[in-house]
C-alpha positions in Angstrom: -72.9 17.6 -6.8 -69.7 18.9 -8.2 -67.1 16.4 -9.7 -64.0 15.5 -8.4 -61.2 17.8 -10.1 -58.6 15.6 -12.3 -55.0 15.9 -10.1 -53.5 15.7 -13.5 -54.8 18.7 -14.9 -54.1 20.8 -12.1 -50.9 19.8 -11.8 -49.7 20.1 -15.6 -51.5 23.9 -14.9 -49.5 24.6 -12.2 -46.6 23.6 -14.2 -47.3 25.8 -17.7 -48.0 28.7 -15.1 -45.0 28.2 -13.4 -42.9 28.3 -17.0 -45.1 29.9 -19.0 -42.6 30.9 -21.5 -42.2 27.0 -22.7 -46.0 27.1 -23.4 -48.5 28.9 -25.7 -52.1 28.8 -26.4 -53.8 27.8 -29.7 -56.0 30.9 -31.2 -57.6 28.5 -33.2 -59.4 25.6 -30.2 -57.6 27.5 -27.1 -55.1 24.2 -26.4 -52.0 24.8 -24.7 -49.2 23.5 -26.8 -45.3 23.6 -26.3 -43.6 26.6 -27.6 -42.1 25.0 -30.3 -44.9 23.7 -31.9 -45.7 24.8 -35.3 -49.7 23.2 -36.0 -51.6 22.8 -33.3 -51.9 18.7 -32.8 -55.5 19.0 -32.2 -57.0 21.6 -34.5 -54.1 21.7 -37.2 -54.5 25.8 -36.3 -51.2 27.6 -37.1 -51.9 31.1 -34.8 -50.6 31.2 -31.5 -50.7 33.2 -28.7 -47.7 33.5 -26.4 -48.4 36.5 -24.4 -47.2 34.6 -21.0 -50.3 36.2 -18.5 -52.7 34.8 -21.5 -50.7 31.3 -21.0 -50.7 31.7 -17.3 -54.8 32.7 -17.1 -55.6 30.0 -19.5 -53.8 27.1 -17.7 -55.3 28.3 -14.5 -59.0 28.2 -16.3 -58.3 24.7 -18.0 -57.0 23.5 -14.6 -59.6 24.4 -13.0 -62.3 22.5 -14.9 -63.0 18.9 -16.6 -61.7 18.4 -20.1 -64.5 18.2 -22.3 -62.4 18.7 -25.3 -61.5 15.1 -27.0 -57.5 15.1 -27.9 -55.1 12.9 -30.2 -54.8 10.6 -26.6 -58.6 10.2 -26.5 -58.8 8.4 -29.9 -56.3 5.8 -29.7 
C-alpha cells in the first residue's frame, strides 16, 4: 500500500520549480539549497549545481517521494 505523499514537500517542489533560479542542488548529497548558500547545511559539500532544468527535475523527483534523508530539522 503506497504512503500518503507529505503536502509539504510537494508544495515547497512546486515552489523551487516555479523559481528555480533562487534554488540550486547540492553535488555532493543532492539537497536543494537557496542560491545563496555557500556549504551545503547538510553535507558541508561546497559544489553546486544551478543548471535551472536540473533544479526543476530534482524538486519534482524529491517532491514526489518520502524524505528518507535525516536534515539539521530532524536532530533537534
Amino acid at each position: 500500500m503506497p504512503v500518503p505523499q507529505n503536502n509539504s514537500r510537494i508544495d515547497k517542489a512546486k515552489e523551487i520549480a516555479n523559481n528555480p533560479s533562487r534554488y540550486k542542488v547540492c553535488e555532493g548529497c543532492d539537497s536543494i539549497v537557496g542560491s545563496g548558500t555557500i556549504i551545503c547545511p547538510n553535507c558541508h559539500g561546497y559544489r553546486f549545481d544551478t543548471d535551472k532544468s536540473r533544479v526543476v527535475d530534482h524538486a519534482v523527483w524529491l517532491g514526489s517521494r518520502d524524505q528518507t534523508s535525516v536534515t539539521a530539522k530532524d536532530l533537534d
